[in-house]
Backbone as JSON, one array per atom type, in Angstrom:
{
  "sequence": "XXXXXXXXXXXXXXXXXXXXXXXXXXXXXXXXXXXXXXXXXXXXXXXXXXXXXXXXXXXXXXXXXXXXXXXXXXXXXXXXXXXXXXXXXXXXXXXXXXXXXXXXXXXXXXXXXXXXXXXXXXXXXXXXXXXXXXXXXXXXXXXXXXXXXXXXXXXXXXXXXXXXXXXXXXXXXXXXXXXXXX",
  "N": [[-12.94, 36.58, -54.9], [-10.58, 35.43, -52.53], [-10.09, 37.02, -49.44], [-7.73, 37.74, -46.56], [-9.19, 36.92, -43.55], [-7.38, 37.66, -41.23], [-6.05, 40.51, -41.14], [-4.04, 41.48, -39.91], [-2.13, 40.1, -39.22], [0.89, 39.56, -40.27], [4.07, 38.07, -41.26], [5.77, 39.89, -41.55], [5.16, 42.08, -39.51], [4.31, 40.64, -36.67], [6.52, 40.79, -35.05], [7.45, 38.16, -34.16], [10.28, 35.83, -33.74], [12.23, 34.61, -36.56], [11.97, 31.33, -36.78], [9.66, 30.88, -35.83], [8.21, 32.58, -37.13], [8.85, 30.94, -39.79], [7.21, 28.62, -39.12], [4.81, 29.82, -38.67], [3.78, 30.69, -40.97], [3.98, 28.37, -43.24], [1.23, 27.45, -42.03], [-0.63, 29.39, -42.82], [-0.61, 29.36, -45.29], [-1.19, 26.83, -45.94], [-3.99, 27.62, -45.35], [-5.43, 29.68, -46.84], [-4.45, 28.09, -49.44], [-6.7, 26.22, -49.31], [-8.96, 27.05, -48.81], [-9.24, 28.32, -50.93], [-9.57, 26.28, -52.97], [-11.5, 25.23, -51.56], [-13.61, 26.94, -52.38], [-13.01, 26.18, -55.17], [-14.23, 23.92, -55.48], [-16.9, 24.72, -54.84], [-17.37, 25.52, -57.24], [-17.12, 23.93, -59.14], [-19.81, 21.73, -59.44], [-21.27, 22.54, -60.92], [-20.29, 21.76, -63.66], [-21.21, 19.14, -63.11], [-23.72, 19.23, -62.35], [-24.59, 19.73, -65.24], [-24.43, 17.69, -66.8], [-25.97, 16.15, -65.12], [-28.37, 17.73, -66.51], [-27.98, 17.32, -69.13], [-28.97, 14.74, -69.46], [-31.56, 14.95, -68.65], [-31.77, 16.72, -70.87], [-31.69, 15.41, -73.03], [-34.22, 14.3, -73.88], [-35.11, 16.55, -75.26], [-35.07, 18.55, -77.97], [-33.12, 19.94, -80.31], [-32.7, 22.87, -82.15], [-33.87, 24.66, -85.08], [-34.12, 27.98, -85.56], [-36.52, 30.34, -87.03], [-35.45, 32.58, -88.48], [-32.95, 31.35, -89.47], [-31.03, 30.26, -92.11], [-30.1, 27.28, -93.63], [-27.63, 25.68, -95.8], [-26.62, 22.93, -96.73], [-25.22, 19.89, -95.33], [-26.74, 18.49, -92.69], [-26.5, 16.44, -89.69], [-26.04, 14.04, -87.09], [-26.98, 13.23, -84.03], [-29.25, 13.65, -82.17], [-32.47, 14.56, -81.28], [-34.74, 16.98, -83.54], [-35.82, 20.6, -84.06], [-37.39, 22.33, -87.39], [-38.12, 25.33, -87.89], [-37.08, 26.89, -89.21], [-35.26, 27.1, -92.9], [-33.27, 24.52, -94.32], [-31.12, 23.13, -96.78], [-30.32, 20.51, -98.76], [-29.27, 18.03, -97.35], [-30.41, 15.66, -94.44], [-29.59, 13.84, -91.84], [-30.35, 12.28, -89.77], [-30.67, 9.69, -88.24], [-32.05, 7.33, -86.28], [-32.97, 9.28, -84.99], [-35.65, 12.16, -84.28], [-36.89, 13.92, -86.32], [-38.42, 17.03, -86.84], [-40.47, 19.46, -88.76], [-41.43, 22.41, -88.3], [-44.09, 24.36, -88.76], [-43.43, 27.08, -89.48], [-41.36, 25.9, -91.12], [-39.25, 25.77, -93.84], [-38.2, 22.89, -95.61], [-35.94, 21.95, -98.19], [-34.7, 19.42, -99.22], [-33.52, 15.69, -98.81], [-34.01, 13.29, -96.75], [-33.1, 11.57, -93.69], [-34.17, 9.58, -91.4], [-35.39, 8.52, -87.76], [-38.0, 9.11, -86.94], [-40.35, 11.12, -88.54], [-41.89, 13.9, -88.69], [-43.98, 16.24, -90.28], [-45.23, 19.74, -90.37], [-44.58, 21.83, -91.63], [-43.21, 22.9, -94.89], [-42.05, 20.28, -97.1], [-39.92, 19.74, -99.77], [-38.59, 16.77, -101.02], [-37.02, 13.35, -100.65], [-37.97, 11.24, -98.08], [-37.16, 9.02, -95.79], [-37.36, 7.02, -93.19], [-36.41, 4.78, -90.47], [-38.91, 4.37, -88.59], [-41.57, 5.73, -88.36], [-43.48, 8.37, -90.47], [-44.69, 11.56, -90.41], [-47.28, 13.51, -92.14], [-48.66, 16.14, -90.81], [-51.64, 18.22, -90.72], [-51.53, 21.37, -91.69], [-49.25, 20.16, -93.16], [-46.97, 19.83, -95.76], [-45.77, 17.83, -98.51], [-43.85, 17.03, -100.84], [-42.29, 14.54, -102.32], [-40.61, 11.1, -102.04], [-41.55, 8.55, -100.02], [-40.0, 6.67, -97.56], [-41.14, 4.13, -94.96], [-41.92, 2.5, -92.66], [-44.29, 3.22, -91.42], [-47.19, 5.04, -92.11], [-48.75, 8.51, -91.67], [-51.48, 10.45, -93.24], [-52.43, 13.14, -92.26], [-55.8, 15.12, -92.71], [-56.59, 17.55, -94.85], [-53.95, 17.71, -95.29], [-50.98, 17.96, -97.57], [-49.84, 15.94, -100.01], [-47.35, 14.64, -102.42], [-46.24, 11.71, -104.19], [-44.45, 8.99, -103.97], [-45.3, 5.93, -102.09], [-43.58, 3.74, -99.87], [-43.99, 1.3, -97.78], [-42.3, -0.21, -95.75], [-41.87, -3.46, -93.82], [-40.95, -3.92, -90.16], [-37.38, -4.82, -89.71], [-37.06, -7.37, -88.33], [-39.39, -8.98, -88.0], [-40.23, -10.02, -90.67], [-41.73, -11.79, -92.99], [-41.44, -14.44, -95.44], [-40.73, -13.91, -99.14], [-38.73, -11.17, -99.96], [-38.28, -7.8, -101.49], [-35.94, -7.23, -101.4], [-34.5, -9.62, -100.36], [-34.67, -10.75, -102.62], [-33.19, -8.96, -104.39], [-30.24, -9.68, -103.0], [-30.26, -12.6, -103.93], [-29.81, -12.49, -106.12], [-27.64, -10.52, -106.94], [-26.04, -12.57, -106.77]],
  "CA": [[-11.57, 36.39, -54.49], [-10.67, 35.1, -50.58], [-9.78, 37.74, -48.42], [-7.39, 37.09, -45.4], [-9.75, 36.9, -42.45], [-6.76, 38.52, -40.28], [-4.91, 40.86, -42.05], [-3.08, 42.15, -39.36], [-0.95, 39.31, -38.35], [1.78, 39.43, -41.33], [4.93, 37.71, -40.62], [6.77, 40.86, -41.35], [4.95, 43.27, -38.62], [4.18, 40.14, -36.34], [7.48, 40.34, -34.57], [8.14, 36.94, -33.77], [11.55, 35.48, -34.21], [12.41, 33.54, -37.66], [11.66, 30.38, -36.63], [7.98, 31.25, -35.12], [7.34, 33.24, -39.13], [8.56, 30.09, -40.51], [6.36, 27.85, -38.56], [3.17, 30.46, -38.7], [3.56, 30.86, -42.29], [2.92, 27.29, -43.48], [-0.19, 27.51, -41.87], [-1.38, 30.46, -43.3], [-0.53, 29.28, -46.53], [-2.22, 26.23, -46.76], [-5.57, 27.9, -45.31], [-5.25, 29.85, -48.13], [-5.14, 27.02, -50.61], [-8.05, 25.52, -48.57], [-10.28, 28.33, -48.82], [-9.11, 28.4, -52.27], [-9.89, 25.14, -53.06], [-13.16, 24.91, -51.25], [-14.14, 28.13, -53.41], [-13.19, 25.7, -56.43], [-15.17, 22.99, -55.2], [-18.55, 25.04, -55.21], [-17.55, 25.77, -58.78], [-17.17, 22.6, -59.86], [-21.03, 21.2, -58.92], [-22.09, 22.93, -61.97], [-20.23, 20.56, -64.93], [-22.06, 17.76, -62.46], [-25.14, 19.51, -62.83], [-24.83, 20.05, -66.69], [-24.13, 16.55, -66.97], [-27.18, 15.81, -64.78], [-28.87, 18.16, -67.11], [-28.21, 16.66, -70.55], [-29.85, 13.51, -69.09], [-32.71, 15.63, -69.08], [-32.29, 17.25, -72.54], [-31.74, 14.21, -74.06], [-35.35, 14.17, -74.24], [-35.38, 17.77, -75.73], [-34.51, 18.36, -79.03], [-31.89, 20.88, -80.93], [-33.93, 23.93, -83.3], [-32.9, 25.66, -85.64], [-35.39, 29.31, -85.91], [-37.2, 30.92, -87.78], [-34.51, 32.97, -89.32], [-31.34, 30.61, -89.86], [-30.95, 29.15, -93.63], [-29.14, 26.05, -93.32], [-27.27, 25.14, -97.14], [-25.33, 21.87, -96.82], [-25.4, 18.42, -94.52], [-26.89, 18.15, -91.45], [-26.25, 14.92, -89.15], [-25.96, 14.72, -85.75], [-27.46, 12.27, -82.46], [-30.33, 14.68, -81.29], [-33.6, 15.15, -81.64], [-34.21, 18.09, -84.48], [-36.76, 20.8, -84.97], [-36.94, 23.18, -87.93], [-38.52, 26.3, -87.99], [-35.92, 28.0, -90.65], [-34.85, 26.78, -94.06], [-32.29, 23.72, -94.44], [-31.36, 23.03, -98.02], [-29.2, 19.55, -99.04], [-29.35, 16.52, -96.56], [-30.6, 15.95, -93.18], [-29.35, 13.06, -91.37], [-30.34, 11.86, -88.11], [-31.01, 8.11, -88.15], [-32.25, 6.99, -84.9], [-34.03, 10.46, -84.36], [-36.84, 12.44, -84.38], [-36.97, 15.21, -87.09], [-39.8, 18.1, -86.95], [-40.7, 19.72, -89.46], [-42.46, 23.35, -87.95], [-45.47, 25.61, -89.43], [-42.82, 27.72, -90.68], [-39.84, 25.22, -91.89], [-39.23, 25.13, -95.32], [-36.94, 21.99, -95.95], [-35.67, 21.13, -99.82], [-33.52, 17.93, -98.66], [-33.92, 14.42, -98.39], [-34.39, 13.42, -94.72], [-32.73, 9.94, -93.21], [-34.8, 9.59, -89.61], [-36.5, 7.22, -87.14], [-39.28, 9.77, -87.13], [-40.3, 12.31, -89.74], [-42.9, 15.05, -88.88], [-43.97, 17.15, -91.48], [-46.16, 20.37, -90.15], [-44.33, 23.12, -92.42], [-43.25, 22.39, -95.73], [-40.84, 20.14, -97.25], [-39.73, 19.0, -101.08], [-37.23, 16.01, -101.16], [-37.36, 12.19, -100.21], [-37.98, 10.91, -96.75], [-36.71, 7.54, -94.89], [-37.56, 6.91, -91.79], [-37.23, 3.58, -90.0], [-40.04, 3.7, -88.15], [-42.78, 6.4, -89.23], [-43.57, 9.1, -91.26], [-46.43, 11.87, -90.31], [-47.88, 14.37, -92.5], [-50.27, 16.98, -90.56], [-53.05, 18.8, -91.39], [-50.63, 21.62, -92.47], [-48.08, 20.04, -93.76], [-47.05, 19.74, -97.26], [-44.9, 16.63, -98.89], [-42.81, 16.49, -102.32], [-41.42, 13.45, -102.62], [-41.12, 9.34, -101.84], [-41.58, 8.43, -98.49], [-40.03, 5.23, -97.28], [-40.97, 3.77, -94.0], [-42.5, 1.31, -91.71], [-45.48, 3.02, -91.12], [-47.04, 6.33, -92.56], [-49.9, 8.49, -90.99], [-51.4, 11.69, -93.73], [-54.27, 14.08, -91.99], [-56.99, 15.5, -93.68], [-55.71, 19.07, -95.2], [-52.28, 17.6, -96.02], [-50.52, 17.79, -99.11], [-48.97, 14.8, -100.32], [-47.62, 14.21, -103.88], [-45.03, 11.31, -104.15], [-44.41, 7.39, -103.65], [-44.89, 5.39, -100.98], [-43.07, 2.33, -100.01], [-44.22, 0.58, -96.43], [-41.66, -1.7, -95.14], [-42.12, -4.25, -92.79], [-39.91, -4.44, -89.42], [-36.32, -6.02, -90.42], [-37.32, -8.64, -87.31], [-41.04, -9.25, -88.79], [-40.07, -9.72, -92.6], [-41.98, -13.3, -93.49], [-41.65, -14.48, -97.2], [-39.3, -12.81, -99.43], [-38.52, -9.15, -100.04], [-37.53, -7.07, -102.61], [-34.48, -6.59, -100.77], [-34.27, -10.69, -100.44], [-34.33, -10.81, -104.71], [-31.88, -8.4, -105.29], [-29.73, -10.04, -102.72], [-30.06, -13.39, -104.57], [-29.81, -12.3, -107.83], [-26.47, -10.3, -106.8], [-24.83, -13.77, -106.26]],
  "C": [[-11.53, 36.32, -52.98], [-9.62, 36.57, -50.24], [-9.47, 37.39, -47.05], [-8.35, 37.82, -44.34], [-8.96, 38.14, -41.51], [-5.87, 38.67, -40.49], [-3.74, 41.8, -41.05], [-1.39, 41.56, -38.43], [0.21, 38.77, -39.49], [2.99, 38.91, -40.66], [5.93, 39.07, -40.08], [6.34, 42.0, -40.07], [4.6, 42.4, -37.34], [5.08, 40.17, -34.93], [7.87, 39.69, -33.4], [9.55, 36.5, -34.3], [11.31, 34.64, -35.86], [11.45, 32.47, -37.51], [9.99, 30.3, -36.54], [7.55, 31.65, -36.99], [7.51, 31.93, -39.61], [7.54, 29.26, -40.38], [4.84, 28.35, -38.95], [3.27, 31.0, -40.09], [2.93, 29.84, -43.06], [1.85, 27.17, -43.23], [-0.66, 28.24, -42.59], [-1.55, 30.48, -44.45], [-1.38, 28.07, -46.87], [-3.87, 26.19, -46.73], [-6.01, 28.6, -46.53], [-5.32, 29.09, -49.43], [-6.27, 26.4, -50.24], [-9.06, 26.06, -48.87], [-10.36, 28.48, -50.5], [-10.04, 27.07, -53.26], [-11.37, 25.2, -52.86], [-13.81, 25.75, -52.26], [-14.11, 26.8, -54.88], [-13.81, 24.36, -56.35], [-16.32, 23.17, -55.27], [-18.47, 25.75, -56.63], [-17.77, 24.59, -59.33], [-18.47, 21.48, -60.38], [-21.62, 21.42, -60.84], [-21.73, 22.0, -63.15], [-21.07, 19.22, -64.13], [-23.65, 18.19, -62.93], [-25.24, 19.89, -64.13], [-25.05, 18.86, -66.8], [-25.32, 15.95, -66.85], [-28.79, 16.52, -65.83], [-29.5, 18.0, -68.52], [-28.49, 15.14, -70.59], [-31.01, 13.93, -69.7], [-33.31, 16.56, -70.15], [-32.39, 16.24, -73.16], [-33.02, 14.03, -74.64], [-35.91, 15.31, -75.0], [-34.57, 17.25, -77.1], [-33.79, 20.39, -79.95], [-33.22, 21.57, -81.7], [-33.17, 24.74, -83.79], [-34.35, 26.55, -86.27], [-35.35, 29.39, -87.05], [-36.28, 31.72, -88.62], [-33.41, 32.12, -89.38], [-32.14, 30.04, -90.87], [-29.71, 28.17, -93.21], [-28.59, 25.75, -94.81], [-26.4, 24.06, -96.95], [-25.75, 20.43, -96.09], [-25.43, 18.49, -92.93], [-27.25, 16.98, -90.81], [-25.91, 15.45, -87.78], [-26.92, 13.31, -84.73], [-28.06, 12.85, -81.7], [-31.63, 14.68, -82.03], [-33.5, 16.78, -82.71], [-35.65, 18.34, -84.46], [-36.22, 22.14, -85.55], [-37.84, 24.15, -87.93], [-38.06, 27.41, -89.2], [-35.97, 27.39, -91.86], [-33.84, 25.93, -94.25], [-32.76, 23.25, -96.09], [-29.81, 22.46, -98.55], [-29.28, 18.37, -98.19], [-29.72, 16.56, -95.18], [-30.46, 14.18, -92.84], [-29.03, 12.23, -90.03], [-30.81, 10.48, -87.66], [-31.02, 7.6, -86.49], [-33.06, 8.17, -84.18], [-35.12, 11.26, -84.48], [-36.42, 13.63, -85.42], [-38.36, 16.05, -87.61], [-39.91, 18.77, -87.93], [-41.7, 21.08, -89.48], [-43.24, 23.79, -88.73], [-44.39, 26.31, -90.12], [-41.54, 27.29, -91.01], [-40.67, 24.93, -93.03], [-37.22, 24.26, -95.4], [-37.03, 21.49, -97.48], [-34.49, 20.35, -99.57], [-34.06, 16.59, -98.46], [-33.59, 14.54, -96.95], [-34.4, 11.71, -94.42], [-33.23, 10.5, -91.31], [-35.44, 8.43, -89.46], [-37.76, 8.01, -87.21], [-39.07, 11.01, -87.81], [-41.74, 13.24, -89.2], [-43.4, 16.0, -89.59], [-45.39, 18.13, -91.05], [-45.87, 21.65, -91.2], [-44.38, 22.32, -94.28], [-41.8, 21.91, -96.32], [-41.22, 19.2, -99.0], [-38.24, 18.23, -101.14], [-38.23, 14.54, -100.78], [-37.38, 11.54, -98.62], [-37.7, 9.38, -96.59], [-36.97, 7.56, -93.55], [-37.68, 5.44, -91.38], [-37.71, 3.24, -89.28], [-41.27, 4.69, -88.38], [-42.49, 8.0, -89.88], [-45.35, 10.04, -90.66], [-46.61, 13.4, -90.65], [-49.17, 15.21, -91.71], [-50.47, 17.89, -91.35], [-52.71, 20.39, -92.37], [-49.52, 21.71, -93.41], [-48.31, 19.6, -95.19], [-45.74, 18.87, -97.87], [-44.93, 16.45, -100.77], [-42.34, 15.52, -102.63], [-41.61, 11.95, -102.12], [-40.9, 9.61, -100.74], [-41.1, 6.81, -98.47], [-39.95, 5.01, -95.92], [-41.74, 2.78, -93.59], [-44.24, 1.55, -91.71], [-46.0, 4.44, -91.71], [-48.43, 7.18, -91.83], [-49.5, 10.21, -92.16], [-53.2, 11.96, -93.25], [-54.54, 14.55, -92.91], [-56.55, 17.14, -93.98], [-54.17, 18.97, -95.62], [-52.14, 17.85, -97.41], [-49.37, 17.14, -99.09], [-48.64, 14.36, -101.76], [-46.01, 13.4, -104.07], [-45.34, 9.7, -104.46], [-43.95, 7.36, -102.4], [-44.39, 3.7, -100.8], [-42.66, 2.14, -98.49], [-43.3, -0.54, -96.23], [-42.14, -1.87, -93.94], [-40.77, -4.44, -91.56], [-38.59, -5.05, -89.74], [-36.81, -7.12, -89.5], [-38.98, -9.03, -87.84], [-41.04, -9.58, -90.24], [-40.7, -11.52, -92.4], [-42.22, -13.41, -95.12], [-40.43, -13.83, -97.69], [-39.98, -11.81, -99.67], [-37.97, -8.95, -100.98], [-36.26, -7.44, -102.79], [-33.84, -8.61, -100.87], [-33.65, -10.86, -102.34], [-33.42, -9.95, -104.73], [-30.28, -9.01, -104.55], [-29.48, -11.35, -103.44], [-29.91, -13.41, -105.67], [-27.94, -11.6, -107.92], [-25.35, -11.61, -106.74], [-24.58, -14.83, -106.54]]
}
């Protein structure tokens, strides 16, 4: 809180005429908002520097520990890792989703990237890869672009490799059921 500099020059013990208090009051009042002000100016830096900050998370990604159970639909525009228990949908299309040493996920899983180091039972999408390590353990179909399973995995499912939508030559599945719809 600002503290007047010079607290001994009050209008009321000052004694100057009227006119003089009115005059040397305005001043005093808007140093006061000034000082005030400036004070809320070196507050302010900080939503700039959050701002500047979640530039630099952007590249970080959201977690949910080791203790949180998750039951329901998770979606969202962040990077994701799990460490805890999510159980029902996970939906981050366009993002990365981890999969820790100790996440257990029972959910299908819509991502641009799928990691799988803990363990998870459901179906995976990803449109652009899929990667089982050397811990990790996989329940279900995998559909993506590209798939990568290390040596010690556990994998028990279907897989189904698509090709780029911009790279597709020939027809597609997806071509036949479109022509057959019509």
């Amino acid at each position: 809180m600002w503290k007047n500099p010079n607290p001994t020059a009050t209008p009321s013990t000052s004694g100057k005429p009227n006119s003089e208090i009115e005059k040397s009051t305005p001043m005093t009042t808007p140093s006061t908002s000034t000082v005030n002000t400036s004070s809320t100016i070196t507050s302010e830096p900080s939503p700039v520097s959050a701002a500047r900050n979640s530039i630099v998370n952007s590249n970080e990604q959201a977690t949910i520990g080791k203790s949180l159970i998750i039951k329901g639909e998770v979606t969202g525009s962040e990077a994701l890792y799990i460490d805890g228990r999510v159980e029902g949908s996970i939906n981050l299309a366009g993002n990365r989703v981890t999969i820790g040493r100790n996440g257990v996920v029972s959910a299908n899983v819509t991502a641009r990237e799928i990691v799988i180091i803990g363990k998870v039972r459901g179906n995976l999408n990803a449109s652009d890869r899929v990667d089982i390590r050397n811990e990790g353990s996989l329940t279900g179909d995998v559909i993506a672009q590209r798939i990568s399973i290390e040596d010690g995995a556990f994998f028990k499912g279907g897989i189904d490799v698509r090709k780029p939508a911009g790279k597709e030559h020939g027809s597609t599945h997806r071509d036949e059921l479109t022509s057959a719809m019509a």
